[in-house]
C-alpha positions in Angstrom: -11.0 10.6 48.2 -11.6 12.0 44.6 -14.5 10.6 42.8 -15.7 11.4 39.3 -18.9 13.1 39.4 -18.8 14.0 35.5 -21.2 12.3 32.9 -19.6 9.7 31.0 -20.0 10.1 27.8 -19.5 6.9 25.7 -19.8 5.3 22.3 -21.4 1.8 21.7 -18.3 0.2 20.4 -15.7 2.1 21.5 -13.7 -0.2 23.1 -14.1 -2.4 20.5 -12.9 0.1 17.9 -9.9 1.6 19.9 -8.5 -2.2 19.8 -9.7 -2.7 15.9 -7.1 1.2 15.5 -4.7 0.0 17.8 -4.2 -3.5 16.2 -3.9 -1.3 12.3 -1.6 0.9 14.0 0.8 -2.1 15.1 0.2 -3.4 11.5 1.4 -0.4 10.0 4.5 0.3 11.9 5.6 -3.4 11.7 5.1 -2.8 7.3 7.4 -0.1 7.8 9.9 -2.2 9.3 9.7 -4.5 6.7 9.9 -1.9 4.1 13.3 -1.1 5.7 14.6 -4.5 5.8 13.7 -4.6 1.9 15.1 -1.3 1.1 18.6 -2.2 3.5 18.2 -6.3 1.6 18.3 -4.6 -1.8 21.3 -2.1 -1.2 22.9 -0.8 -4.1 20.5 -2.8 -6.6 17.2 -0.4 -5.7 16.4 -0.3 -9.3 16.3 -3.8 -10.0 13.0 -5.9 -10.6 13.4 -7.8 -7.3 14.1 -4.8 -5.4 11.0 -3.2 -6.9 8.6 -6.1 -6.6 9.4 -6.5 -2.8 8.9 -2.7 -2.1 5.6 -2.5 -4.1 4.5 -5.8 -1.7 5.2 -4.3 0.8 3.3 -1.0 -0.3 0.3 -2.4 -1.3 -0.2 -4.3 2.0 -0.2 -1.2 3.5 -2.5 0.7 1.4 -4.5 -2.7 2.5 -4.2 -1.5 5.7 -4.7 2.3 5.8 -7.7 1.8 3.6 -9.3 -0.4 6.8 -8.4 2.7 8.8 -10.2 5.0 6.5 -13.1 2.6 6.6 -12.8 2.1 10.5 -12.8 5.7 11.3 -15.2 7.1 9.4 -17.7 4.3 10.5 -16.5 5.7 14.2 -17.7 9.0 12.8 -21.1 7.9 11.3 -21.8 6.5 14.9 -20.5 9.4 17.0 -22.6 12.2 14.4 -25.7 9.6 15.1 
């Protein structure tokens, strides 16, 4: 019979916020994927405008997405300092 007799320590948000992170994470990884399937699509022709435009899609989405990461984390801190 083990109980937990610690305090709890929580964060108003916090599950909320884990999901919000986990949900950029997933993002992130499947941009990565895509950025393969772009870079293994344009094989041998890396340097062409196609190629280029496709990988810099692909790179600004996730800028787009580490940038709400940024934002998401360091609103986590603000609320944790608080």
């Amino acid at each position: 019979m083990a109980t937990d007799i610690g305090p709890k320590i929580g964060i108003d948000g916090e599950r909320e916020f884990k999901s919000q992170l986990a949900n950029i994470n997933q993002q992130i990884k499947t941009l990565g994927s895509e950025m393969k399937v772009v870079t293994s699509e344009f094989a041998g022709q890396e340097k062409s405008t196609q190629a280029l435009t496709a990988k810099n899609e692909v790179l600004e989405a996730t800028v787009v997405q580490l940038t709400e990461k940024q934002k998401l984390l360091y609103e986590q801190m603000q609320k944790s300092a608080a």
